[in-house]
N, CA, C and O of each residue as an XYZ file, in Angstrom:
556
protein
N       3.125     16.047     -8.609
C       2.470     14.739     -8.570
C       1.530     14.702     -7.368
O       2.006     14.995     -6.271
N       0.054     14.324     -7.482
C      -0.834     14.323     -6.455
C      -1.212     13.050     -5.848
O      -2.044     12.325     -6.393
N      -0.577     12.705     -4.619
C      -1.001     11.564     -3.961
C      -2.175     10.905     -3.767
O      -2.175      9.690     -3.563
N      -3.159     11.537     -3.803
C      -4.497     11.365     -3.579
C      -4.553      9.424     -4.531
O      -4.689      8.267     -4.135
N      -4.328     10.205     -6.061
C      -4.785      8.744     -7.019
C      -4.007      7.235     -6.509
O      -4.364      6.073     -6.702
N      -2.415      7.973     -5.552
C      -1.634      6.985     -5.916
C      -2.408      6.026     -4.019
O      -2.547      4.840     -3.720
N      -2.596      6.887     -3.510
C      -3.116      6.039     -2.082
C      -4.431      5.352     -2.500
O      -4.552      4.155     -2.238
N      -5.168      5.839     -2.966
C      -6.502      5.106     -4.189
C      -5.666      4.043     -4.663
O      -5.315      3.370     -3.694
N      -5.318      3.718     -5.460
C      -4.060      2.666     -5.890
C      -3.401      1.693     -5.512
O      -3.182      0.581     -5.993
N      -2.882      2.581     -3.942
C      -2.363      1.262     -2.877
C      -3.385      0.606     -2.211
O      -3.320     -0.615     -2.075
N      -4.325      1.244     -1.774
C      -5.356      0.775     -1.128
C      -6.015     -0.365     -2.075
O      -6.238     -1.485     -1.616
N      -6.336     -0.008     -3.505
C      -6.906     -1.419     -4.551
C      -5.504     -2.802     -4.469
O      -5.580     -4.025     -4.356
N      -4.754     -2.194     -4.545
C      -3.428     -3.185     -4.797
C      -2.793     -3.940     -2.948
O      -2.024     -4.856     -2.657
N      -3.468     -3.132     -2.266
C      -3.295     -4.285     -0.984
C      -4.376     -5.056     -1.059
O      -4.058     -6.240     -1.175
N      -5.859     -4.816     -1.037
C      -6.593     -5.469     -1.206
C      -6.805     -6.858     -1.707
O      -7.308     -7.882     -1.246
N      -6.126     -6.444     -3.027
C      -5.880     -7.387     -4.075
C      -5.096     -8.260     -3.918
O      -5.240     -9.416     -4.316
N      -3.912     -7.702     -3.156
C      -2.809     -8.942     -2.587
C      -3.450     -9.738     -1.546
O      -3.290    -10.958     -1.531
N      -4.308     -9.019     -0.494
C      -4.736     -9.951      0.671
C      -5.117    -10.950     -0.091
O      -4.620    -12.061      0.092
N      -6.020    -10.747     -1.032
C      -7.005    -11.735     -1.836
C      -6.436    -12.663     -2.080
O      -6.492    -13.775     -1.554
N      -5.618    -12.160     -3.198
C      -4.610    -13.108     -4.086
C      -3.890    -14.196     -2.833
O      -4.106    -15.406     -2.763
N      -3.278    -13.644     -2.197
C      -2.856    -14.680     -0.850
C      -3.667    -15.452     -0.413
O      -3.369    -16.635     -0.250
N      -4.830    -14.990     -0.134
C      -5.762    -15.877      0.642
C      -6.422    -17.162     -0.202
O      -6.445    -18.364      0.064
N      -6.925    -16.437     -1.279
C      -7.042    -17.484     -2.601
C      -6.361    -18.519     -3.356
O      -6.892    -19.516     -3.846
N      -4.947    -18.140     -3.414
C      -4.164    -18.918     -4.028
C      -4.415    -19.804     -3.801
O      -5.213    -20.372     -4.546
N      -3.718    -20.734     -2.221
C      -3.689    -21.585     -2.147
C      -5.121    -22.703     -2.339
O      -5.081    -23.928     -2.463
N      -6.197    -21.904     -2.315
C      -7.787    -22.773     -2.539
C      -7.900    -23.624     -4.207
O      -8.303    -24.742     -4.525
N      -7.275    -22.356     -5.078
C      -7.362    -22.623     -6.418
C      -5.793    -22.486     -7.090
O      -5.552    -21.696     -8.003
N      -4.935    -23.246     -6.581
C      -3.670    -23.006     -7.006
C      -3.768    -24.789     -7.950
O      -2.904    -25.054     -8.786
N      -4.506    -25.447     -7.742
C      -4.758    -26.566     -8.567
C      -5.490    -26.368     -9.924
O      -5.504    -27.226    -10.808
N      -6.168    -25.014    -10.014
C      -6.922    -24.861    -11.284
C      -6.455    -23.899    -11.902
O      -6.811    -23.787    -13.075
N      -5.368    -22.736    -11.251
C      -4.239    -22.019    -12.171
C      -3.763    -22.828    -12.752
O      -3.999    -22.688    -13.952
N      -2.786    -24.217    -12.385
C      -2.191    -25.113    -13.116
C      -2.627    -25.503    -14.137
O      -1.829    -25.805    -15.024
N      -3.948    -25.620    -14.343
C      -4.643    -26.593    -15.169
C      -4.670    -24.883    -16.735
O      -4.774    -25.175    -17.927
N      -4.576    -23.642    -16.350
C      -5.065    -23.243    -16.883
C      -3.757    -22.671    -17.822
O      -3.877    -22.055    -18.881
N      -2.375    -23.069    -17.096
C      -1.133    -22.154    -17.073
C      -0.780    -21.518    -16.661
O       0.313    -21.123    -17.069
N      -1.366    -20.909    -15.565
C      -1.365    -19.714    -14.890
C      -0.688    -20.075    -13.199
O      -0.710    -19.297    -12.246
N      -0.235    -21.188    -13.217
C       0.859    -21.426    -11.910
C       1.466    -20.616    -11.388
O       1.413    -20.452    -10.169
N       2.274    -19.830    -12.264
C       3.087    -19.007    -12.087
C       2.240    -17.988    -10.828
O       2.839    -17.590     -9.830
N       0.951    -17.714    -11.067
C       0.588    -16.703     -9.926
C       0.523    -17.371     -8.650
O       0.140    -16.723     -7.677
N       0.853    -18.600     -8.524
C       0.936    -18.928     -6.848
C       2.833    -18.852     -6.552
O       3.351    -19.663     -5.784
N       3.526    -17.966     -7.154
C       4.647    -18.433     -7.068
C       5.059    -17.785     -5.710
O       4.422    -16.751     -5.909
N       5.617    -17.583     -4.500
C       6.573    -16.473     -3.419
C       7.399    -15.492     -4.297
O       7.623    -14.430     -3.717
N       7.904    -15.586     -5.542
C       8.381    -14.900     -6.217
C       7.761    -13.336     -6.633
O       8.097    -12.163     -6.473
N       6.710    -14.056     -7.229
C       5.988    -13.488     -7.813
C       4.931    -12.518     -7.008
O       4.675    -11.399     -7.452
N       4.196    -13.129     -5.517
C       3.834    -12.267     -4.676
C       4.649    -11.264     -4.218
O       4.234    -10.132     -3.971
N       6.265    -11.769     -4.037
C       7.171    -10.826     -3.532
C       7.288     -9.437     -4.415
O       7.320     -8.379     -3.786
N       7.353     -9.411     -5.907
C       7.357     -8.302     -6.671
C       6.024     -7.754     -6.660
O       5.826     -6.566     -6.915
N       5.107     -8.556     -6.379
C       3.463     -7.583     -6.538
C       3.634     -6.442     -5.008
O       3.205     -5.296     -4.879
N       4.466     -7.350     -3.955
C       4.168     -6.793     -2.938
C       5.147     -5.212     -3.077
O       4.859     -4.029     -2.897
N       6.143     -5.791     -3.404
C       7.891     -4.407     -3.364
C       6.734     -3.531     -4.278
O       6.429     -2.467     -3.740
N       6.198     -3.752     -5.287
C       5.737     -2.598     -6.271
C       4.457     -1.868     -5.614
O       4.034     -0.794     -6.040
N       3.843     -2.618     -4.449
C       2.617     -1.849     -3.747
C       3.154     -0.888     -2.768
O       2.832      0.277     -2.531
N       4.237     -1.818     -2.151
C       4.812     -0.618     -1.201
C       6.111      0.587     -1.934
O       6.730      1.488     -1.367
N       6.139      0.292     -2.844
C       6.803      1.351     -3.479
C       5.732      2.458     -3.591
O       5.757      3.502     -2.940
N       4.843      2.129     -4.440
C       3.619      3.255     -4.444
C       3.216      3.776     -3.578
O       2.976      4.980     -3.664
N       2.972      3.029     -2.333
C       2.536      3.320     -1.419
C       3.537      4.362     -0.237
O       3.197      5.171      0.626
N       5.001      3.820     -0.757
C       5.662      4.975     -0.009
C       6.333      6.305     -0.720
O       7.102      7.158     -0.278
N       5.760      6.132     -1.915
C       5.823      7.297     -2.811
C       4.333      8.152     -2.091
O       4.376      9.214     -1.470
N       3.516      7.616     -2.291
C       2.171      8.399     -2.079
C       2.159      8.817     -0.837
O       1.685      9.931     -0.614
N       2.660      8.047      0.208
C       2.431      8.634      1.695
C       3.965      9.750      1.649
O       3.658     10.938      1.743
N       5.240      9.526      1.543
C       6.075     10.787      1.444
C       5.570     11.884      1.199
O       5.962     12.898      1.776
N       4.314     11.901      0.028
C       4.099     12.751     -0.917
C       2.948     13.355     -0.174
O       2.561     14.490     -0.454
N       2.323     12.548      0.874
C       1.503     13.343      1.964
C       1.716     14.001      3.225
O       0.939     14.791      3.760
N       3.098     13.519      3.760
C       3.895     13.796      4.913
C       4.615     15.301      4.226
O       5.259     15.992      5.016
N       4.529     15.631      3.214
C       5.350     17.375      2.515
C       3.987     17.621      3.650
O       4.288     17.881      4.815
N       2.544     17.532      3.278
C       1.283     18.460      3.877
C       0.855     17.969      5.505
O       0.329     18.756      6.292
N       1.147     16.682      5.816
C       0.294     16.712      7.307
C       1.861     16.370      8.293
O       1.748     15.795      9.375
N       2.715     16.631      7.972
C       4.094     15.969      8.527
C       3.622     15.408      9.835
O       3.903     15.977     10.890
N       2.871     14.241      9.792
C       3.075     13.061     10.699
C       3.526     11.689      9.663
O       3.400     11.331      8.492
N       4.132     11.209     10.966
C       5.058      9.744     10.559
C       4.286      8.521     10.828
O       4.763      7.520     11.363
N       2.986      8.660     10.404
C       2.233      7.215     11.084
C       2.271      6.235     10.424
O       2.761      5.114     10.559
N       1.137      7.258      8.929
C       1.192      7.009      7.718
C       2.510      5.776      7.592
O       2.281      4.581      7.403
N       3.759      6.316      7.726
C       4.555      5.620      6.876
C       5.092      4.361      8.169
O       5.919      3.464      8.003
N       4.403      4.642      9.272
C       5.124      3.926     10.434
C       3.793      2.525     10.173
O       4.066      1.416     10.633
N       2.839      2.668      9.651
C       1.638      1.584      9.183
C       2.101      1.094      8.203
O       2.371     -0.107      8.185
N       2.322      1.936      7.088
C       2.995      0.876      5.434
C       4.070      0.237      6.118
O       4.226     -0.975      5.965
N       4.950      1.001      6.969
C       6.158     -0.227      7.206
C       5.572     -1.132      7.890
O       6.064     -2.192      7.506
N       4.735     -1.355      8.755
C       4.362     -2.648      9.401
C       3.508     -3.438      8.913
O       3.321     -4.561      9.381
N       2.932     -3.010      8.002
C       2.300     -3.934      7.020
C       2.817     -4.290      6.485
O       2.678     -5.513      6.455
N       3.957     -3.698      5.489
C       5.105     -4.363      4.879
C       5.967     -5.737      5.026
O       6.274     -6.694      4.314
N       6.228     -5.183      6.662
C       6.770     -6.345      7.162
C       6.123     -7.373      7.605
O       6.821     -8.376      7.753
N       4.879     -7.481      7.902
C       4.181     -8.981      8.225
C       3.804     -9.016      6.802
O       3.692    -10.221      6.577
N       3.552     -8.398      5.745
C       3.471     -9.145      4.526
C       4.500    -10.116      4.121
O       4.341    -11.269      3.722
N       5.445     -9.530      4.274
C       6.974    -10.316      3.753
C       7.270    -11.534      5.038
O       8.088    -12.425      4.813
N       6.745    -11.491      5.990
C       7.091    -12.381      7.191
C       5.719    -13.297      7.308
O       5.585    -14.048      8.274
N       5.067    -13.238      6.648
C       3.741    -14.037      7.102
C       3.768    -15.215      6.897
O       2.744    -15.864      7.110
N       4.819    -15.784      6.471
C       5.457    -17.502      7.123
C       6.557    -17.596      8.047
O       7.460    -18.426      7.945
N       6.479    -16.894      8.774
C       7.557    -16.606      9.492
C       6.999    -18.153     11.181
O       7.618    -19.163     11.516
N       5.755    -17.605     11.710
C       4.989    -18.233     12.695
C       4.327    -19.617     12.233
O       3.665    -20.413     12.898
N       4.724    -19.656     10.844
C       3.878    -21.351     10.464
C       2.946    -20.959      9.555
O       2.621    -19.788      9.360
N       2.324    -22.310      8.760
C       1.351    -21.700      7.900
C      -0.314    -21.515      8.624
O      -1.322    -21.284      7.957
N      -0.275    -21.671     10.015
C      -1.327    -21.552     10.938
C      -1.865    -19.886     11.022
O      -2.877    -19.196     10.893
N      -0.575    -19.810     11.300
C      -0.549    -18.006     11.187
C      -0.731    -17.102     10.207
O      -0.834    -15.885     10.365
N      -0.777    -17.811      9.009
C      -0.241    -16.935      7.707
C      -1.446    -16.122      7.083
O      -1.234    -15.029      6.557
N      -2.879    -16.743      7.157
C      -3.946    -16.291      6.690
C      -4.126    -14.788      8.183
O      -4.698    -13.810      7.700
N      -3.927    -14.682      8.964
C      -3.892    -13.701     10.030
C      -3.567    -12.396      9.494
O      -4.136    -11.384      9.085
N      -1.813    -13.093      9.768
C      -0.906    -12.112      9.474
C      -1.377    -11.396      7.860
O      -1.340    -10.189      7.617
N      -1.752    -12.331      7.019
C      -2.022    -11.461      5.457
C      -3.156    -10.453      5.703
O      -3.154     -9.456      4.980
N      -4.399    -10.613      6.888
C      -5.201     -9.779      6.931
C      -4.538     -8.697      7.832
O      -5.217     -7.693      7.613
N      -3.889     -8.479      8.434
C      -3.412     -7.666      9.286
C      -2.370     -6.752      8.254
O      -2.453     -5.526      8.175
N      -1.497     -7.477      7.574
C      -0.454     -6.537      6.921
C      -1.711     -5.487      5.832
O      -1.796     -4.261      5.760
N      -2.443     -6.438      5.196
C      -3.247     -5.736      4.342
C      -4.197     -4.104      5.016
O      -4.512     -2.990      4.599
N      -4.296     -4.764      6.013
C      -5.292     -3.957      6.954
C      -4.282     -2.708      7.296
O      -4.825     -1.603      7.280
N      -2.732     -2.746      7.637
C      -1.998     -1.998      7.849
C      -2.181     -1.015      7.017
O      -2.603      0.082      7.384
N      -1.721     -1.457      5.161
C      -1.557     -0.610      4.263
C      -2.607      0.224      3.873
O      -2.628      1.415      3.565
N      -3.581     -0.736      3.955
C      -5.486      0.001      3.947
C      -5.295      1.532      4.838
O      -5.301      2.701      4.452
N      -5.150      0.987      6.020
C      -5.283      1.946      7.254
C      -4.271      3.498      6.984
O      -4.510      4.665      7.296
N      -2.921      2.774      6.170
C      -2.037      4.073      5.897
C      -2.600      4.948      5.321
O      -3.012      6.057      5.663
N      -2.604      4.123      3.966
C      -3.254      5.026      2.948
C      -4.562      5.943      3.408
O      -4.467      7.169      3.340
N      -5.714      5.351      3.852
C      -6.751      5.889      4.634
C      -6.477      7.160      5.522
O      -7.203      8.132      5.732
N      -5.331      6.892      5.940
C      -4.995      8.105      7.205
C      -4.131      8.873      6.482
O      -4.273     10.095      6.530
N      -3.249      8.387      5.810
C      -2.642      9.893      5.051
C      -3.810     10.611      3.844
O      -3.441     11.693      3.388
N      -4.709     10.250      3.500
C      -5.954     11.168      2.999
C      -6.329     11.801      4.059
O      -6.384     13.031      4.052
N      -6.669     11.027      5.214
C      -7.114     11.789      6.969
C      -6.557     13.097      6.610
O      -7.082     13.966      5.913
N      -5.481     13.106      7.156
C      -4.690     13.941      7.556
C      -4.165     15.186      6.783
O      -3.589     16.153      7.281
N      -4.459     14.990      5.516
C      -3.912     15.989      4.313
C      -5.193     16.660      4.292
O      -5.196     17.878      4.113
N      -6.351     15.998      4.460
C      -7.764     16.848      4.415
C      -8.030     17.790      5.633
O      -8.259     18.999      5.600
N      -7.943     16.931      6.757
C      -7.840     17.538      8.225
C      -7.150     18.784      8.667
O      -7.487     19.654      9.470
N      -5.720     18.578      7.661
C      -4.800     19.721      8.771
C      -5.027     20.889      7.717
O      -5.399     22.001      8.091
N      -4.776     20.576      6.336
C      -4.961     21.892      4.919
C      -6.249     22.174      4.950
O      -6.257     23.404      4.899
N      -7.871     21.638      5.026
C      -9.531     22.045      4.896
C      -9.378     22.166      3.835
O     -10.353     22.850      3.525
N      -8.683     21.953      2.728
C      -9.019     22.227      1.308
C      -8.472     20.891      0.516
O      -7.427     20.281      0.744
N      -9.359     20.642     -0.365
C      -7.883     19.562     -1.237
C      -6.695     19.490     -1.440
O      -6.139     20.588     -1.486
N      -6.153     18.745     -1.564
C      -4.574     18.200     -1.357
C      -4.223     18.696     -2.700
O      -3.146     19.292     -2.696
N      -5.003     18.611     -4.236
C      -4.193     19.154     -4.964
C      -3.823     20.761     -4.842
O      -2.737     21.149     -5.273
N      -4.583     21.508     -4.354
C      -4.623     22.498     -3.998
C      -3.084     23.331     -3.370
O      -2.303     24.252     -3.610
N      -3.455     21.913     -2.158
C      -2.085     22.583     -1.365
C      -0.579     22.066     -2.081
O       0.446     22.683     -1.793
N      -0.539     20.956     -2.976
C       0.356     20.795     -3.754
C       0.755     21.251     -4.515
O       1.899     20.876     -4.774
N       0.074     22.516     -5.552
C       0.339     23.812     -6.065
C       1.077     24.299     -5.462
O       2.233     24.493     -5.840
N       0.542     24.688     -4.169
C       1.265     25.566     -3.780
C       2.292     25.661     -3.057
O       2.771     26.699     -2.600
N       2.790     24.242     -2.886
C       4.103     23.871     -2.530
C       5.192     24.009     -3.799
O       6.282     24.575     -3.729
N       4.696     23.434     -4.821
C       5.670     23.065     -5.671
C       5.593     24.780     -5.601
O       6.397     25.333     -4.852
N       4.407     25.809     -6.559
C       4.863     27.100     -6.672
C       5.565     27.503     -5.457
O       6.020     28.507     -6.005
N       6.007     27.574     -4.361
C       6.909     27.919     -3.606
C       8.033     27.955     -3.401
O       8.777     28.864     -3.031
N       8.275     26.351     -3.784
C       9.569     25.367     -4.152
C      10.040     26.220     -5.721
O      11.122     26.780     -5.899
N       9.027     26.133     -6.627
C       9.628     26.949     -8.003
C       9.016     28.195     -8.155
O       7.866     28.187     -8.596
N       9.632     29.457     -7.837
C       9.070     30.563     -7.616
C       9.004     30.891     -9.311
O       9.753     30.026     -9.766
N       8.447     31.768    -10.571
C       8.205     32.090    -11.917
C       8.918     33.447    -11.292
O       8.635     33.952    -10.206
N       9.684     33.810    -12.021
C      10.046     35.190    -12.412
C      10.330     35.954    -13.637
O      10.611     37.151    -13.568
């Protein structure tokens, strides 16, 4: 499995959450009108969010096999967590904190491509061949 698509992925899907957060509340009167309430729910951000950072810590694991630094995953976790805490300081704080957690996961993803390009000079699927063929030798 090649990380490359899935950090492409997290990076669209934090984005999308900053948005969605930041937006909601502007037009959470004209979801209603449309049926579509349900997308301003805490519920419902909470599963968009668990399923970004799932990907996202699938894809960065899956880059730490090639550049084994822990930043990568030391950024998704702190984005993680002011995502999930960004009412924690009031709702004064909350538009902040959503650009910052977002900016976290951006930044992971961003740096575990860094780093898989940087330390291997060749593409990542490349060197993922040749892990797995290592891992499963053909005889």
């Amino acid at each position: 499995m090649h990380h490359k698509p899935l950090d492409k992925a997290g990076i669209i899907v934090a984005v999308l959450c900053a948005l969605h957060c930041l937006l909601v509340p502007v037009v959470l009167p004209t979801l209603a009108l449309m049926g579509l309430s349900f997308l301003g729910f805490e519920l419902f951000e909470r599963i968009i969010l668990s399923i970004s950072l799932l990907i996202g810590g699938i894809a960065i694991v899956l880059g730490i096999r090639h550049h084994q630094s822990p930043w990568p995953l030391v950024l998704l976790t702190l984005g993680g967590v002011l995502y999930f805490n960004k009412d924690f300081f009031g709702h004064g704080w909350e538009p902040l904190l959503i650009v910052f957690g977002a900016a976290f996961l951006v930044i992971a993803h961003t740096l575990n491509l860094h780093l898989c390009r940087a330390k291997n000079r060749k593409p990542c699927e490349q060197v993922e061949e040749a892990i797995t063929a290592a891992e499963h030798p053909t005889t």
